[in-house]
C-alpha positions as CSV (number, residue, x, y, z in Angstrom):
1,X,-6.6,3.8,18.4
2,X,-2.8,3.8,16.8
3,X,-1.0,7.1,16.4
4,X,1.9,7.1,13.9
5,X,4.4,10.1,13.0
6,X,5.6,10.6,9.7
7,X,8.3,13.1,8.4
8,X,8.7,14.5,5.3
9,X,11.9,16.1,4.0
10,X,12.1,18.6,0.7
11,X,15.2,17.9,-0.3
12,X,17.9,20.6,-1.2
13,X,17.8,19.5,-4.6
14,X,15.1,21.1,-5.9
15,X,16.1,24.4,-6.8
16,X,12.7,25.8,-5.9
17,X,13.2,25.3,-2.6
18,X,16.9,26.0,-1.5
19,X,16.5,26.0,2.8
20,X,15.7,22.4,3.3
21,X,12.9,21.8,5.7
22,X,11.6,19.1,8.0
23,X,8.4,18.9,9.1
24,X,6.1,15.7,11.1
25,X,2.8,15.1,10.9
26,X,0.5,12.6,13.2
27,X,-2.2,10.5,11.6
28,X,-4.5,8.9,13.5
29,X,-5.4,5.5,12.3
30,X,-9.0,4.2,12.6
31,X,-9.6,1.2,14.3
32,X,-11.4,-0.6,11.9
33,X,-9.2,-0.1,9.2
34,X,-9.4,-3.2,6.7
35,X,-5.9,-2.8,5.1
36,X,-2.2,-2.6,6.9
37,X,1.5,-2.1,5.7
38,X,4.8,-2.0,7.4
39,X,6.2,1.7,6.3
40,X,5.1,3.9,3.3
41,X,7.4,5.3,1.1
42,X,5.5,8.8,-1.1
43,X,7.3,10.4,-4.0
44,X,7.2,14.0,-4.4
45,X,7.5,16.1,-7.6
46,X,8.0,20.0,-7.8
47,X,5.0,21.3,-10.2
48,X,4.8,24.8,-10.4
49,X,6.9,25.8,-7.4
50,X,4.9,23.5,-5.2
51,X,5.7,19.9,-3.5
52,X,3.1,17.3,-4.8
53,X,2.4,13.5,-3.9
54,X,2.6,11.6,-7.2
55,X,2.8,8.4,-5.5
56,X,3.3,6.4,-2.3
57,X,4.8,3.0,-2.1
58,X,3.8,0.6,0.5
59,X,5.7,-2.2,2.0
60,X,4.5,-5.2,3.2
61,X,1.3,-5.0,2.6
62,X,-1.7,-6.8,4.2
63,X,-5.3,-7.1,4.7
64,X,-7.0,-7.7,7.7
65,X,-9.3,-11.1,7.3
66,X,-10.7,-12.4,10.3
67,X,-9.0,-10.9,12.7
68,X,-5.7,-11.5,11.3
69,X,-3.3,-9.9,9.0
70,X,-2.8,-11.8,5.6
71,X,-0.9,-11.2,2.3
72,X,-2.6,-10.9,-0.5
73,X,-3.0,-12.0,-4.5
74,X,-1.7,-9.6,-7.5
75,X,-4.6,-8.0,-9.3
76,X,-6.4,-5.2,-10.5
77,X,-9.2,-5.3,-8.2
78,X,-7.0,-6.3,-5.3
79,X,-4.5,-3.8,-6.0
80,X,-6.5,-0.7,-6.8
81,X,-8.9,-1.8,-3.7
82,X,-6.0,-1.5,-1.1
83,X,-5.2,1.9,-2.6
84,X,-8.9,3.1,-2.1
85,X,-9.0,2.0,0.8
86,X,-6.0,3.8,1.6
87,X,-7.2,6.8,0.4
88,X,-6.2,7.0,-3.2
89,X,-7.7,6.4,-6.3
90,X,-5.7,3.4,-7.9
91,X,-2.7,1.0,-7.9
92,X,0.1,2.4,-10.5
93,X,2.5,0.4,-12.5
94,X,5.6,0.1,-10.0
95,X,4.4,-2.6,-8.0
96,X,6.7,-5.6,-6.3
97,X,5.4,-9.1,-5.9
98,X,6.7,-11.8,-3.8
99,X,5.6,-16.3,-4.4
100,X,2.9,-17.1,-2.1
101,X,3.5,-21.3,-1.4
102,X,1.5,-24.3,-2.7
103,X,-1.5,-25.2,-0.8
104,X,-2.1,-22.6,1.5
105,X,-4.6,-19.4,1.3
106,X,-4.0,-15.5,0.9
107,X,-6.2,-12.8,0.8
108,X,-9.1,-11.6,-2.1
109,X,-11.2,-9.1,-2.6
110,X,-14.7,-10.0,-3.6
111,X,-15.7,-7.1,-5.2
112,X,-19.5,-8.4,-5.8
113,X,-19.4,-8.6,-1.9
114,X,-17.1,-6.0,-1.0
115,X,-15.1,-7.8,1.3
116,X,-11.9,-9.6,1.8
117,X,-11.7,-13.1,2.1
118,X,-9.2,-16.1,2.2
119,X,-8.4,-18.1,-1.7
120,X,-6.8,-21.3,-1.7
121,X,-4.0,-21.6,-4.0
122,X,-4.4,-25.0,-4.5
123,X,-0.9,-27.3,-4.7
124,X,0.4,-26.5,-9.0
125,X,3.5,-26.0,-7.6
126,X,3.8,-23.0,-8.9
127,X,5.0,-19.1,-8.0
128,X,1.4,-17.7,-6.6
129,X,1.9,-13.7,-6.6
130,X,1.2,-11.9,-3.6
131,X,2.2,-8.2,-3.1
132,X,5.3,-7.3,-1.8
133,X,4.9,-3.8,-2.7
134,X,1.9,-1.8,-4.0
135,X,2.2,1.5,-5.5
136,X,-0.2,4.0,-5.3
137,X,-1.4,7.3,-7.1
């Protein structure tokens, strides 16, 4: 089991909340957790006097597939399935995407399924859009 601090900051900006404060949190994260990032970036908004998550940003995103950790495809049901399973409701517009290379395979969600598998990108020689960010609400 992983154990991971985050800190949060209010920032002396917001009128509402002049002394600054700094608290940290732990999360535990669950072993069998099917999606991964490298850090998380959340967006706070003063709404009636109180601090609010709008959004979180993560970076580097991945899914785990077979025991490994694998980039994945741009997409609605990609996108607003690592955000569930993340614990929010849905990918936002504000997402980063990155070109995955000519014949070689990223990560999909069946949705029929409800699973995540590997998807050839066959060789078009094209730009094959995998998340480099994914922006959550």
């Amino acid at each position: 089991m992983k154990t991971l601090t985050f800190a949060v900051l209010a920032l002396a900006s917001l009128n509402v909340f002049a002394d600054t404060t700094l608290s940290a949190s732990t999360m535990t994260l669950k072993e069998n957790e099917k999606v991964s990032f490298e850090r998380a970036e959340i967006n706070m908004e003063e709404q009636q006097g109180v601090l609010i998550n709008t959004a979180t940003t993560y970076y580097s995103p991945k899914v785990w597939i077979n025991g490994r950790l694998e980039l994945f495809f741009v997409g609605s049901t990609n996108g607003n399935q690592f955000c569930e399973e993340r614990g929010h409701n849905q990918e936002i517009s504000g997402s980063t995407i990155t070109c995955g290379e000519d014949e070689s395979a990223y990560g999909d969600f069946d949705w029929y399924n409800q699973t995540w598998g590997m998807k050839s990108t066959g060789s078009k020689n094209q730009c094959y859009p995998l998340y480099a960010t994914i922006k959550c609400q």
